[in-house]
Backbone as ProteinMPNN parsed JSONL, in Angstrom:
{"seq_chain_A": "XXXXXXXXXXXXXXXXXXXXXXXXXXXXXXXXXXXXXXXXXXXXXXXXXXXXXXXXXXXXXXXXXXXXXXXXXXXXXXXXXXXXXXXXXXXXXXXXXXXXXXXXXXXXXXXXXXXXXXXXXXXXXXXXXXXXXXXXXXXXXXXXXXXXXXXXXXXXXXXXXXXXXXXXXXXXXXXXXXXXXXXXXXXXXXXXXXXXXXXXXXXXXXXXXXXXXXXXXX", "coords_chain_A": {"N_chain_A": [[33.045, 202.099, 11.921], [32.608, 198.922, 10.1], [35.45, 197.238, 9.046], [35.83, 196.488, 5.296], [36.446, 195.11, 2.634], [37.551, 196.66, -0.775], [37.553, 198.164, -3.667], [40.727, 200.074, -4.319], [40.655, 202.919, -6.153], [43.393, 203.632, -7.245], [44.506, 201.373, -8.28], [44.419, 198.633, -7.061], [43.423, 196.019, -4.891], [42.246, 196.703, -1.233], [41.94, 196.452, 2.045], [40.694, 198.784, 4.019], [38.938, 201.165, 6.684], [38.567, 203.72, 6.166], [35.96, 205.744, 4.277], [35.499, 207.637, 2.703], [34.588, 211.056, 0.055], [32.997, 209.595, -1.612], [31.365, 208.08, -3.834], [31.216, 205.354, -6.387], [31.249, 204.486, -9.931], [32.119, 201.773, -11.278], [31.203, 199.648, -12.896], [30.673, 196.029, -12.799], [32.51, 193.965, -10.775], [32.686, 191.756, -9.532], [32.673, 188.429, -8.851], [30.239, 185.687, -9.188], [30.367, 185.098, -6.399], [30.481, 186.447, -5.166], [33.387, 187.279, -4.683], [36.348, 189.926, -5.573], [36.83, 189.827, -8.739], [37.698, 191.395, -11.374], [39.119, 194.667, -12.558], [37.527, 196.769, -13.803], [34.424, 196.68, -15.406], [33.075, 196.088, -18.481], [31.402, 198.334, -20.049], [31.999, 201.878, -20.943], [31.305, 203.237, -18.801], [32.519, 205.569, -16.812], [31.847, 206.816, -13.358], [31.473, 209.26, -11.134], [29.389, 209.282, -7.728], [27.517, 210.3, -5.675], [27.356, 209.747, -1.955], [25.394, 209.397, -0.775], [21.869, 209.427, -1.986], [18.858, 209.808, -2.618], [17.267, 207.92, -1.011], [18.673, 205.748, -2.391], [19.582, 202.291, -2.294], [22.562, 200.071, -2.418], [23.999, 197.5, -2.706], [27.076, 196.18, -1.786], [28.477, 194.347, -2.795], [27.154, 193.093, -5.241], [26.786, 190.639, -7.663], [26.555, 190.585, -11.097], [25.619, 193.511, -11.302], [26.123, 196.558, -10.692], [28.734, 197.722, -9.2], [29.369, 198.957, -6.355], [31.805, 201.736, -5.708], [34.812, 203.489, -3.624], [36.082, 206.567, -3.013], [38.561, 208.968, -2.252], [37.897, 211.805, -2.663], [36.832, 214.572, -4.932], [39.391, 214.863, -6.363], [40.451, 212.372, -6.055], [38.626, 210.389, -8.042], [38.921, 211.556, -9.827], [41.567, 211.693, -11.09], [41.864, 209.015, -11.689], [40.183, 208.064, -13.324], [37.657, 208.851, -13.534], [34.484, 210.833, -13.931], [31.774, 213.417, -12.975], [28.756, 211.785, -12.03], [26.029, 212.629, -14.166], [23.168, 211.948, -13.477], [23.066, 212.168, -10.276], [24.509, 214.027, -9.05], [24.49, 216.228, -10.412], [24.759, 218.883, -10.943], [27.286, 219.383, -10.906], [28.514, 217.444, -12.67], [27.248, 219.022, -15.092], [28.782, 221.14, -14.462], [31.24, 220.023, -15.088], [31.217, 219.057, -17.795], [30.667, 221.386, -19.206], [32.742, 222.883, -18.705], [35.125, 221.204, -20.17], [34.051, 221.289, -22.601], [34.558, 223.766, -23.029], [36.905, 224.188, -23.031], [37.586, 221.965, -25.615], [36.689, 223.64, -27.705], [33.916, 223.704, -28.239], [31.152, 223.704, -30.245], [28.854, 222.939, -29.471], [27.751, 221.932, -26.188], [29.592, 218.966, -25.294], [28.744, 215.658, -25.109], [27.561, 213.263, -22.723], [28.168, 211.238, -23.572], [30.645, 211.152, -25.044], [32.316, 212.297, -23.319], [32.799, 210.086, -21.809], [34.019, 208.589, -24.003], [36.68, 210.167, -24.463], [37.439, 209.734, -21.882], [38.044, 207.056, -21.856], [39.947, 206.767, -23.544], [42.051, 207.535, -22.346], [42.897, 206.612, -19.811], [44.064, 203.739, -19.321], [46.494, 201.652, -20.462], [46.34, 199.091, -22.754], [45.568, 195.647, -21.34], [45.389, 193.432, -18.833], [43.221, 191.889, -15.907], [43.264, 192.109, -12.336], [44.871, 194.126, -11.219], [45.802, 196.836, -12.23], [47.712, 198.848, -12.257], [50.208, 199.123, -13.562], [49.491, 199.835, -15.996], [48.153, 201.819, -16.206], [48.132, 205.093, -17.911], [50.085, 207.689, -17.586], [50.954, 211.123, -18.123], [53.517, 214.103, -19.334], [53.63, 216.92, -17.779], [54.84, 220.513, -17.003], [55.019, 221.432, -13.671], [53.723, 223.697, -12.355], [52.66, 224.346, -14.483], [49.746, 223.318, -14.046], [46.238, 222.795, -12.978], [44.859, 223.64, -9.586], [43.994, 220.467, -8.098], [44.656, 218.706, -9.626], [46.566, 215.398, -9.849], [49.28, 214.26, -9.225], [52.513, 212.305, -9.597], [54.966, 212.045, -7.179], [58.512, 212.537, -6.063], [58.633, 210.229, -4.781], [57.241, 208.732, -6.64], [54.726, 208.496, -5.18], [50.902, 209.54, -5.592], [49.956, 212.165, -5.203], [48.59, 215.488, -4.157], [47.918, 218.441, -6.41], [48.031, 222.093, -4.994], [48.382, 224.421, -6.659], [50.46, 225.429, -5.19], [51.453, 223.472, -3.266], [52.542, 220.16, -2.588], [50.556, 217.647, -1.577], [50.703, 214.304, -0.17], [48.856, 211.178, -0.976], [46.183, 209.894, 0.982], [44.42, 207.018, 2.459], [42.622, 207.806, 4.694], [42.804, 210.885, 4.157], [44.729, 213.599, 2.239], [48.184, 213.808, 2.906], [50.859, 215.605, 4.805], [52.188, 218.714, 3.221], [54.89, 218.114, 0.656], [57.94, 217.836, -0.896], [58.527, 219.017, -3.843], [58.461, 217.232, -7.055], [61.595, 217.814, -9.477], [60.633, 219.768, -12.673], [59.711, 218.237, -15.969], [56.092, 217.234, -14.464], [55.087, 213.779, -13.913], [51.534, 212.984, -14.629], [48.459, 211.993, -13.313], [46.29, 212.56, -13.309], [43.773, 212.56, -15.582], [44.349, 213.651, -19.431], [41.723, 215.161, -20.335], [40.106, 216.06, -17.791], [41.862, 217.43, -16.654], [41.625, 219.241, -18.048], [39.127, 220.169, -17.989], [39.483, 221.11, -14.414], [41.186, 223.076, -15.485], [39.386, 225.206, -16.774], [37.474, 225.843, -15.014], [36.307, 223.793, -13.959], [34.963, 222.829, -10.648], [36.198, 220.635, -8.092], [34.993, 219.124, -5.483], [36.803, 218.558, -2.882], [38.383, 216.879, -0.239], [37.989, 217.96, 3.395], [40.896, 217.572, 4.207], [42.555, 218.736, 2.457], [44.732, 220.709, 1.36], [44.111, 223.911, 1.238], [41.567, 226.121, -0.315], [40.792, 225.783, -3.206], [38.422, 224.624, -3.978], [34.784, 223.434, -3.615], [32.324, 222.685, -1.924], [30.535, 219.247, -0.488]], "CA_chain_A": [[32.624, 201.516, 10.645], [33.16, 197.714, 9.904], [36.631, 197.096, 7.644], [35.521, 195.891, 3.887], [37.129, 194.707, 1.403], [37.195, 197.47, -1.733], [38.641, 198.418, -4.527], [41.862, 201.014, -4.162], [41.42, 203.773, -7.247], [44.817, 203.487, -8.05], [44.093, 199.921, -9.119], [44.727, 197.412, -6.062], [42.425, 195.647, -4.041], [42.373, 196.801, -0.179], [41.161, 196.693, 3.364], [40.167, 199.875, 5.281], [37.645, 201.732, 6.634], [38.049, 205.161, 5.157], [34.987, 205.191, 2.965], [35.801, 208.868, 1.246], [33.591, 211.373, 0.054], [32.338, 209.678, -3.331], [31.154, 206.258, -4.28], [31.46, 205.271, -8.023], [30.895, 202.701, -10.606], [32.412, 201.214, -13.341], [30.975, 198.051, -13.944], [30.709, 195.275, -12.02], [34.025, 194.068, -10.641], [32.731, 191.142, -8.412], [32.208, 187.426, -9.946], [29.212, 185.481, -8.454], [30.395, 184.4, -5.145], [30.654, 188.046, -4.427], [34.886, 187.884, -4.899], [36.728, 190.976, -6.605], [38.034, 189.352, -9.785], [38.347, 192.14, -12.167], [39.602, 196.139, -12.3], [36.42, 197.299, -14.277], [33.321, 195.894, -16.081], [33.455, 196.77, -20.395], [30.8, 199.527, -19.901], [32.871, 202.704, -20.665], [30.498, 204.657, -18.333], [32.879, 205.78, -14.769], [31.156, 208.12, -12.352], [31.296, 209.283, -9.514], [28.317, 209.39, -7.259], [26.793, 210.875, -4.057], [27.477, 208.478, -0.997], [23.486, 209.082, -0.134], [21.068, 210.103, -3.076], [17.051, 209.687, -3.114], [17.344, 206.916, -0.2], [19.057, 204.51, -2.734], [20.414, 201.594, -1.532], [22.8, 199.294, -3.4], [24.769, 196.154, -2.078], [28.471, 196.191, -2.266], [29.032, 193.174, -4.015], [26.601, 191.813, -6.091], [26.919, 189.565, -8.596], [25.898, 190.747, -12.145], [25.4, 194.3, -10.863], [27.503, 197.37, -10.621], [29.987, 197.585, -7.652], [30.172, 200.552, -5.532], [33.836, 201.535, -5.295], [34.86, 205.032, -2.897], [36.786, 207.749, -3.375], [38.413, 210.251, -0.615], [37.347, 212.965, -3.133], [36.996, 214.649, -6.459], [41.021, 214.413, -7.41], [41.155, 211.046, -6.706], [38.025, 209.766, -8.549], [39.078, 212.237, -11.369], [42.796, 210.845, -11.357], [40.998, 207.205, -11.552], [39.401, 208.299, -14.7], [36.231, 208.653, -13.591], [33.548, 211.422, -14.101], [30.732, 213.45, -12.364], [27.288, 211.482, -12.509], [24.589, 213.49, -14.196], [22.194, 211.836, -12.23], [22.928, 212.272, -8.55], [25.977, 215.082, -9.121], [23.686, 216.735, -11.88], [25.441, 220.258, -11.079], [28.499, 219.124, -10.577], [28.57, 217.358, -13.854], [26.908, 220.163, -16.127], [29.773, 222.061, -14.972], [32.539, 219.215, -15.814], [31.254, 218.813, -19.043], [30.779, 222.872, -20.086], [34.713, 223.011, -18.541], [35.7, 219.944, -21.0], [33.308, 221.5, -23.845], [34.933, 224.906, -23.37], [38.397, 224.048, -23.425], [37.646, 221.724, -26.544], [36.424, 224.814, -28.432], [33.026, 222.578, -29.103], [30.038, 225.021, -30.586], [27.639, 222.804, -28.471], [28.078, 220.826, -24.907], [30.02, 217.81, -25.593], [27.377, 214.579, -24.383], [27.926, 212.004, -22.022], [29.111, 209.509, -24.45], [31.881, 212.182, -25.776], [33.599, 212.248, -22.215], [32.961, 208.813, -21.564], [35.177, 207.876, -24.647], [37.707, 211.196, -23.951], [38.473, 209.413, -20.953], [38.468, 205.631, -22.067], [41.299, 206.257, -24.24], [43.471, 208.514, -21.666], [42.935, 205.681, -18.599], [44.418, 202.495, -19.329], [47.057, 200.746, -21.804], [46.029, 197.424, -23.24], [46.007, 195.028, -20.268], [43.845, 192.404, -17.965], [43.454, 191.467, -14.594], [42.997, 192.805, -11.031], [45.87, 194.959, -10.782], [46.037, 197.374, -13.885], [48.641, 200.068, -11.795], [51.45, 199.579, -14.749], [48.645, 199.797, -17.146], [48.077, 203.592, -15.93], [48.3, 206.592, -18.914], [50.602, 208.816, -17.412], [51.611, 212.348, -19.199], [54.182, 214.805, -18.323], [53.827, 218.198, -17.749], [55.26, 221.347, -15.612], [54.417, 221.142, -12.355], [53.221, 225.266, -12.559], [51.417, 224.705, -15.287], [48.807, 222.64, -13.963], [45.685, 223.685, -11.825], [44.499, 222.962, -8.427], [43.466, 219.421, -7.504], [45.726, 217.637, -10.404], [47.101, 214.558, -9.02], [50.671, 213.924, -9.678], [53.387, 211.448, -8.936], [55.867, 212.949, -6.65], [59.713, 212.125, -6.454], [58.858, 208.704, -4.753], [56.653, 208.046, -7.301], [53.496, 208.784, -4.837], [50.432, 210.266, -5.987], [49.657, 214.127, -4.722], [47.527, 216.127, -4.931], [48.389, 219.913, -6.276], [46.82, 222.729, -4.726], [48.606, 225.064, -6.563], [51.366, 225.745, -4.54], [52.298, 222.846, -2.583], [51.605, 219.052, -3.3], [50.063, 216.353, -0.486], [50.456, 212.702, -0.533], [47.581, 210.649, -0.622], [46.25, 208.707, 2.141], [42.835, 206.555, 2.761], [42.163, 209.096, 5.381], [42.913, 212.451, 3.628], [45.566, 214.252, 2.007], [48.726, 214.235, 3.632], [51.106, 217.266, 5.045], [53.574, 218.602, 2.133], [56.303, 217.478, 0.706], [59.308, 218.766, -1.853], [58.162, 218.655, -5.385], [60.093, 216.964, -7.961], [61.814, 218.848, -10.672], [59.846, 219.436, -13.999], [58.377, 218.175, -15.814], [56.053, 215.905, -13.762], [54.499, 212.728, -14.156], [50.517, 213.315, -14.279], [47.868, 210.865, -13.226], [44.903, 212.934, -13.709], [43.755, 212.333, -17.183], [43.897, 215.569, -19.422], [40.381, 215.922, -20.214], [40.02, 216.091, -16.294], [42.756, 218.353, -16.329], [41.239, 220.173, -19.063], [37.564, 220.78, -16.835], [40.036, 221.287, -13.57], [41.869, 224.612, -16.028], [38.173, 225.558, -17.185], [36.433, 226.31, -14.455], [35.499, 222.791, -12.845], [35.716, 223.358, -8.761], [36.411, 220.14, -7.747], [35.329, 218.599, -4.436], [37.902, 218.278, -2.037], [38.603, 216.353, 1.142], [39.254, 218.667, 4.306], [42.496, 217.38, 4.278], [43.298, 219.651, 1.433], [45.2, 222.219, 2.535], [44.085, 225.511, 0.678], [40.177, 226.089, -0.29], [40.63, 225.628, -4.372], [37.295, 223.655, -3.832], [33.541, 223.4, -3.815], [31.967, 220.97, -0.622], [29.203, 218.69, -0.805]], "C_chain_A": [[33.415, 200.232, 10.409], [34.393, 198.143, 8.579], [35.593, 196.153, 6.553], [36.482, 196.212, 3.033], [36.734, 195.747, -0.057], [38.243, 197.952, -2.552], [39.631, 200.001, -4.686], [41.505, 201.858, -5.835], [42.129, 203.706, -7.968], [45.167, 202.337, -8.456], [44.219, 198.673, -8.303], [43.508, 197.345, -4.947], [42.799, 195.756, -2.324], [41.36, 196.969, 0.615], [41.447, 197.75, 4.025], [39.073, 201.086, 5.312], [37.313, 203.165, 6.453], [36.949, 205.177, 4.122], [35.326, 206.786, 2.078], [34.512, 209.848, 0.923], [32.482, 210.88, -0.54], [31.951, 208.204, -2.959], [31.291, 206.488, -5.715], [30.876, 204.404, -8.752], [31.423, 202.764, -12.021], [32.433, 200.212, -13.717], [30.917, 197.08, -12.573], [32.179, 194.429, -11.605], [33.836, 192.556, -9.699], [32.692, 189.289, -9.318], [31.06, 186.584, -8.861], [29.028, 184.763, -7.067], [30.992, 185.737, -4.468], [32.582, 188.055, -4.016], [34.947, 188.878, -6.096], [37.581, 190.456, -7.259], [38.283, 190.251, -11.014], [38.465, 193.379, -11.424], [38.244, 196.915, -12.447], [35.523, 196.396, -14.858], [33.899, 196.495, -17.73], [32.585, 198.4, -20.485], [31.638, 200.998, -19.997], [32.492, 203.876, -19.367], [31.426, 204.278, -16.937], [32.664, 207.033, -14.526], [31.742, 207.868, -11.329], [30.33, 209.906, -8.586], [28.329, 209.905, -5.78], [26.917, 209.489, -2.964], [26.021, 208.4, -1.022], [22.827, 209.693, -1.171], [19.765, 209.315, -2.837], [16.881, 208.089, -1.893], [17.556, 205.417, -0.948], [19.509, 203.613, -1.9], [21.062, 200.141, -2.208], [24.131, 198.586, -2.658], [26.092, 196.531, -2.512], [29.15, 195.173, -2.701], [27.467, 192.573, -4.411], [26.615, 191.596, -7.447], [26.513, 190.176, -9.899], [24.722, 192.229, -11.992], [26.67, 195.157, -10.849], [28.087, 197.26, -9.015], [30.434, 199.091, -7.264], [31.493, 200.366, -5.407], [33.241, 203.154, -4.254], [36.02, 205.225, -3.246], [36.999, 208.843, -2.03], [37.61, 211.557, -1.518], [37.048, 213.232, -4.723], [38.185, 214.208, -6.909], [41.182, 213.272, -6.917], [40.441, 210.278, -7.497], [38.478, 210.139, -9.781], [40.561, 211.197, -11.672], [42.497, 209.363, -11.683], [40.352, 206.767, -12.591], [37.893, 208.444, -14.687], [35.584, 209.982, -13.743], [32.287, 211.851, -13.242], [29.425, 212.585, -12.737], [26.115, 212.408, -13.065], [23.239, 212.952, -13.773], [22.115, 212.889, -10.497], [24.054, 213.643, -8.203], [25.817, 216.072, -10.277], [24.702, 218.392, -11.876], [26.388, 220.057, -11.245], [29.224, 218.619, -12.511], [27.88, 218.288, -15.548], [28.426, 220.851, -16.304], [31.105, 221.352, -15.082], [32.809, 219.297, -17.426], [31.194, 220.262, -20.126], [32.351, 223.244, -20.195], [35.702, 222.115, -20.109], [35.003, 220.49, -22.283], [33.906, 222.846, -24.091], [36.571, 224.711, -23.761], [38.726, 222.919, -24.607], [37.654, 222.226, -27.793], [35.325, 224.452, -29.118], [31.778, 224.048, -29.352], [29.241, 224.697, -29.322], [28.533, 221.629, -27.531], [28.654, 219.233, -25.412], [29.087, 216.58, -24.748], [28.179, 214.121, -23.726], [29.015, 211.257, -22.773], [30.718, 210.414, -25.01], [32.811, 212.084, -24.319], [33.591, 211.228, -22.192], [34.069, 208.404, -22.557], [36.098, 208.48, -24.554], [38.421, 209.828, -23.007], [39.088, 207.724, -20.842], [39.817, 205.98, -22.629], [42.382, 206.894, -23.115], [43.442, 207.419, -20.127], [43.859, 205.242, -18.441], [45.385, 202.254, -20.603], [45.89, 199.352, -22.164], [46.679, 196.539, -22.276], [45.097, 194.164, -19.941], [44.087, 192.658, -16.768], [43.311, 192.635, -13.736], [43.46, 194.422, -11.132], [46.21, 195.726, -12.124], [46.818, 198.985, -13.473], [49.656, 200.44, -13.212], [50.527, 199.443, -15.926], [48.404, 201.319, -17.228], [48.684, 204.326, -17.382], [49.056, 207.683, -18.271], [51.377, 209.846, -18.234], [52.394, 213.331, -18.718], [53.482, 215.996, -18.784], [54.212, 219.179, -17.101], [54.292, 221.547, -14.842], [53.16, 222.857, -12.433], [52.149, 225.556, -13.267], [50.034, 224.011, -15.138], [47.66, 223.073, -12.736], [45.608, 222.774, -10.95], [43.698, 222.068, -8.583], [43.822, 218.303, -8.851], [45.942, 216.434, -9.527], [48.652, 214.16, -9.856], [51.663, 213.312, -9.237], [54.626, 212.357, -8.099], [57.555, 212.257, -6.82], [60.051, 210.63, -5.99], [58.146, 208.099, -5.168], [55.465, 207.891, -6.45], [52.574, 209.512, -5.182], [49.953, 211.342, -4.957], [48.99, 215.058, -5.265], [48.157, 217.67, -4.866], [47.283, 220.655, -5.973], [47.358, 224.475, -5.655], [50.05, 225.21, -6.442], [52.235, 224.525, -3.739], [51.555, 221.261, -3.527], [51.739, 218.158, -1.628], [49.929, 215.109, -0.991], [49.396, 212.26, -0.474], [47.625, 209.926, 0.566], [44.601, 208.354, 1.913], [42.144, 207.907, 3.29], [42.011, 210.337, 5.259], [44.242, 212.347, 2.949], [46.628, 214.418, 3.261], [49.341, 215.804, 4.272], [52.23, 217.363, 3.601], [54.47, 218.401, 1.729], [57.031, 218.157, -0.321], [58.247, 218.125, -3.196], [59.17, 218.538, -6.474], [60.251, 218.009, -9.098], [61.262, 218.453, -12.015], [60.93, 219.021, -14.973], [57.798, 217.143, -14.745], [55.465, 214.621, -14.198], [52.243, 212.781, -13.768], [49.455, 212.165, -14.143], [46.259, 211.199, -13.637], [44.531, 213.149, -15.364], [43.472, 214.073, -17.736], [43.128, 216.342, -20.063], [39.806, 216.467, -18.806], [40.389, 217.71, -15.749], [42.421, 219.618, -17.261], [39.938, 221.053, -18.484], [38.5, 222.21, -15.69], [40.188, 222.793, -13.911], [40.56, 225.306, -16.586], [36.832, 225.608, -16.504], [35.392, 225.298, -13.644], [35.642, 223.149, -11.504], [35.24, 222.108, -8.4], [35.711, 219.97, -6.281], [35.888, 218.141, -3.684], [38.021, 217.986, -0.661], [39.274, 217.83, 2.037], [40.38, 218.91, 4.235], [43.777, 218.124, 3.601], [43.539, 220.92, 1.816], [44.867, 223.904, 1.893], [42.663, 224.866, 0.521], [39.882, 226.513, -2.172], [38.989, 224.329, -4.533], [36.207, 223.861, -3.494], [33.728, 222.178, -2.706], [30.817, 220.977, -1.039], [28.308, 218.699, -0.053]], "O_chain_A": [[34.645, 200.249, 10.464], [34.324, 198.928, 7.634], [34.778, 195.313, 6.935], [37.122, 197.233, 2.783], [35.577, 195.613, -0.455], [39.434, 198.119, -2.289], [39.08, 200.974, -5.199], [42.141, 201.369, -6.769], [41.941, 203.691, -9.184], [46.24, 202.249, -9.053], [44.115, 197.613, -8.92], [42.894, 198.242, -4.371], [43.64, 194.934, -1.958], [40.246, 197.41, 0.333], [42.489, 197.747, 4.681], [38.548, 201.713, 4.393], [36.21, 203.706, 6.538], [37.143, 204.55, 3.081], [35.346, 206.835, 0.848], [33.438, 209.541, 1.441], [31.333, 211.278, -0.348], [32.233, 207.481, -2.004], [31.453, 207.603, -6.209], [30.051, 203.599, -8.318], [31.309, 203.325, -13.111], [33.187, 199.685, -14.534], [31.128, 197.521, -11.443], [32.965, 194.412, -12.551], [34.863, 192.187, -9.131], [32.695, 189.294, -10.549], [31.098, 186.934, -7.681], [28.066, 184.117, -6.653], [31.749, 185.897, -3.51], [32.998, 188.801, -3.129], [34.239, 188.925, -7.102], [38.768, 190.381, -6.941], [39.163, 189.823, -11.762], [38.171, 193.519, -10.237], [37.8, 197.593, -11.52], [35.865, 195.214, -14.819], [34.907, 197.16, -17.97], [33.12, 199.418, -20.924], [32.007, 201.327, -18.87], [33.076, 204.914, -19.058], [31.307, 203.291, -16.211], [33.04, 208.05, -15.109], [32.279, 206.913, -10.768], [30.368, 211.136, -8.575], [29.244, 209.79, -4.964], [26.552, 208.36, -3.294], [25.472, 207.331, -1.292], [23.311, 210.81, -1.351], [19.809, 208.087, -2.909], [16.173, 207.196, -2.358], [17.065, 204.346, -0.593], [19.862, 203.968, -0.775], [20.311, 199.211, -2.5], [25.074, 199.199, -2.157], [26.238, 197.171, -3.553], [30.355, 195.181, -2.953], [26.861, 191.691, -3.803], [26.435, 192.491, -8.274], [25.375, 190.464, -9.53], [23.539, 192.24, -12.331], [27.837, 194.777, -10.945], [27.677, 196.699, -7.999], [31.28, 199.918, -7.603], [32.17, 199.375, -5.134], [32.143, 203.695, -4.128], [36.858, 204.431, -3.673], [36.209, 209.326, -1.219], [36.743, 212.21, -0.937], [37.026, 212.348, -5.581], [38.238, 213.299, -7.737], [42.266, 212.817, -7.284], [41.083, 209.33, -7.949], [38.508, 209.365, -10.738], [40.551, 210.168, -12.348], [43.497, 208.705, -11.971], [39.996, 205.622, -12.87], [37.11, 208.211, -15.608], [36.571, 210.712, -13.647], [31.647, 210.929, -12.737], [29.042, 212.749, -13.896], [25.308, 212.874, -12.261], [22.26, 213.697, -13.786], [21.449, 213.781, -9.97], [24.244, 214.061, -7.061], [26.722, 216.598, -10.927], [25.232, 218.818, -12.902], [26.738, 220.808, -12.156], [30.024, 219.204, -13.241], [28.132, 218.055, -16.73], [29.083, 221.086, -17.319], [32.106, 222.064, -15.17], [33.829, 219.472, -18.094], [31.506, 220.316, -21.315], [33.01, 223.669, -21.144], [36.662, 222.517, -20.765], [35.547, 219.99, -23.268], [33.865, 223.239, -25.257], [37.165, 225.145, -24.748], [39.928, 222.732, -24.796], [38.236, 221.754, -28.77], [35.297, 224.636, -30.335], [31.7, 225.087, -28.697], [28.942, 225.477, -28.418], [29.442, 220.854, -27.829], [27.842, 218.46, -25.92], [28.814, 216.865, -23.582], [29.384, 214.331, -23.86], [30.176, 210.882, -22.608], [31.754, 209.806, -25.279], [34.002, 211.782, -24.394], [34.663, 210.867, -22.677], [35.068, 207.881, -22.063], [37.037, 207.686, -24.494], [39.434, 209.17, -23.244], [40.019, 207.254, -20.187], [40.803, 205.439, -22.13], [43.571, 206.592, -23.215], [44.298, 207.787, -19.323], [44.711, 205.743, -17.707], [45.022, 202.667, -21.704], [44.826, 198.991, -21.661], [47.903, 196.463, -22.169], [44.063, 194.036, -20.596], [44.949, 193.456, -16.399], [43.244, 193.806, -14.11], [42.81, 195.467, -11.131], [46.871, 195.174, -13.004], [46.627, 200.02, -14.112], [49.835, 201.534, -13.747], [50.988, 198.836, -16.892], [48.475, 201.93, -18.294], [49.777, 203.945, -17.802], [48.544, 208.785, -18.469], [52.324, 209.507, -18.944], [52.114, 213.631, -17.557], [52.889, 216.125, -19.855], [53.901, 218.845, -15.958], [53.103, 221.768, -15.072], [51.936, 222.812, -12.554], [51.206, 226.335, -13.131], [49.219, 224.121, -16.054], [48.053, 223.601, -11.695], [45.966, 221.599, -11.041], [42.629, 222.358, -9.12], [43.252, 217.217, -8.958], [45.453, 216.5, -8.399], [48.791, 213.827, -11.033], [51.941, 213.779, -8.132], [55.077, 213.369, -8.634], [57.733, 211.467, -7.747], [61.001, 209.93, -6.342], [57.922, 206.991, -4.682], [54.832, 206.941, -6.91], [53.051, 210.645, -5.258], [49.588, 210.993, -3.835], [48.815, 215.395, -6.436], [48.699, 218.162, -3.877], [46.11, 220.427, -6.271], [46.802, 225.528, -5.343], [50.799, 225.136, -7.416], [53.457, 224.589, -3.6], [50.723, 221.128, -4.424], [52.686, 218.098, -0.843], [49.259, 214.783, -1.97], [48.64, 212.962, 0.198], [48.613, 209.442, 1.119], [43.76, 209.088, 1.394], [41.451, 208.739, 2.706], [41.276, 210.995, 5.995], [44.884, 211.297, 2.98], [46.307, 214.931, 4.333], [48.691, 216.85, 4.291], [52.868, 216.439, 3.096], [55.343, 218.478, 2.593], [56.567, 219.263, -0.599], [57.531, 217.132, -3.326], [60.159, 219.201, -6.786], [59.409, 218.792, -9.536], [61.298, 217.32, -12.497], [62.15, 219.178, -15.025], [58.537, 216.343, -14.171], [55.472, 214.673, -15.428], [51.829, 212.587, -12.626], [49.612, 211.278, -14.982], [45.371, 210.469, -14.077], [45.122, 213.913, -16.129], [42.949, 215.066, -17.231], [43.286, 217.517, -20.394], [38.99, 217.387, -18.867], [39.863, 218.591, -15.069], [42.909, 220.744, -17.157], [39.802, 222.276, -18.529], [38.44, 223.434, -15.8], [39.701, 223.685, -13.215], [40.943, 226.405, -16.987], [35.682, 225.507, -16.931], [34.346, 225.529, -13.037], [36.6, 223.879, -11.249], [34.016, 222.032, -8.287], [35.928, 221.027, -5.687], [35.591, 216.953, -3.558], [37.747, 218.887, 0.132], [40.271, 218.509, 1.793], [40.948, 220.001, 4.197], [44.989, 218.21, 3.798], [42.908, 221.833, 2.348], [45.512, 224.893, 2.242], [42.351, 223.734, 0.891], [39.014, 227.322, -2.5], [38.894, 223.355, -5.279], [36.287, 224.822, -2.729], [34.556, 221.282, -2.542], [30.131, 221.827, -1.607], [27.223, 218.218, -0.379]]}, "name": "protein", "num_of_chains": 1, "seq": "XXXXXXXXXXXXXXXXXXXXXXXXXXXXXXXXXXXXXXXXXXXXXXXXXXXXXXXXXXXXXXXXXXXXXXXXXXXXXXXXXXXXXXXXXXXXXXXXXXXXXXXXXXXXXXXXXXXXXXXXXXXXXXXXXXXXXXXXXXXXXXXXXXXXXXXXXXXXXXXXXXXXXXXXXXXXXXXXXXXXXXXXXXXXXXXXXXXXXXXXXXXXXXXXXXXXXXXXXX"}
């Protein structure tokens, strides 16, 4: 697979050819000579989509258009702030949003537009530009108390994914092998409506790489 130029999740622009399980979108990100000059578009709507659905087919940069991004999996699109599509991820997102509607204590299904703003405010500080890493919402909490496929900073300040029991670094390519976990509380990256689905019965999609089977495949 040719290297392209794409936008890193965790907020930096990089080259390589891991494409991940997911694609996404949150806006158009490109300016009309097909360079990546912003993080997001204003649109609060971020998904995350099916690499292949209904034989779409949608350019990776254009101009005044949304901008596929990828994802190795569910916990890193979720950590990213983004959301199942109820389009193309229609199951997937029923049961994000019953998880997020049950652990709100809502009578009826919380809508679209109700997570969409949940997770606007738990993203981002007040910021601009490309690179919006020290713009990140991070929250603490004990490591124990959080379910499988969290993402959490580890003691060198890398994000990891919990399965539970152990935590894996990230990589393009997968989930790394385990490492020591810092002492609580930790630093959390996955927003905690996310984290709120995750403890309520979401089952996540998870890269191989993930070392236990807390996960649903696509």
């Amino acid at each position: 697979m040719p290297r392209r130029n794409r936008v890193d999740p965790w907020g930096d622009l990089v080259a390589h050819p891991a494409r991940g399980l997911f694609t996404g979108n949150r806006g158009c990100v490109v300016d009309d000579h097909e360079n990546v000059v912003r993080h997001h578009g204003t649109n609060l709507l971020w998904i995350t989509c099916q690499v292949e659905f209904r034989d779409w087919r949608v350019g990776l940069a254009r101009p005044r258009r949304w901008t596929p991004l990828f994802f190795l999996d569910d916990a890193v699109a979720l950590a990213a702030g983004h959301r199942p599509c109820s389009t193309c991820r229609r199951f997937d997102y029923v049961a994000y949003r019953n998880a997020v509607s049950d652990a709100a204590g809502a009578r009826q299904p919380l809508s679209a537009a109700d997570l969409n703003v949940r997770l606007s405010r738990e993203r981002l500080n007040r910021g601009r530009g490309l690179d919006r890493a020290a713009d990140r919402k991070l929250w603490r909490a004990p490591l124990l108390g959080l379910p499988p496929g969290a993402v959490v900073l580890d003691g060198e300040r890398r994000p990891c994914l919990w399965d539970g029991d152990v935590l894996q670094p990230f990589g393009f390519e997968g989930w790394g092998s385990a490492v020591q976990a810092p002492d609580d509380p930790v630093d959390v990256l996955t927003p905690p409506t996310s984290v709120a689905a995750l403890s309520h019965g979401f089952a996540p999609v998870l890269h191989p790489s993930a070392s236990r089977s807390h996960q649903s495949h696509p």
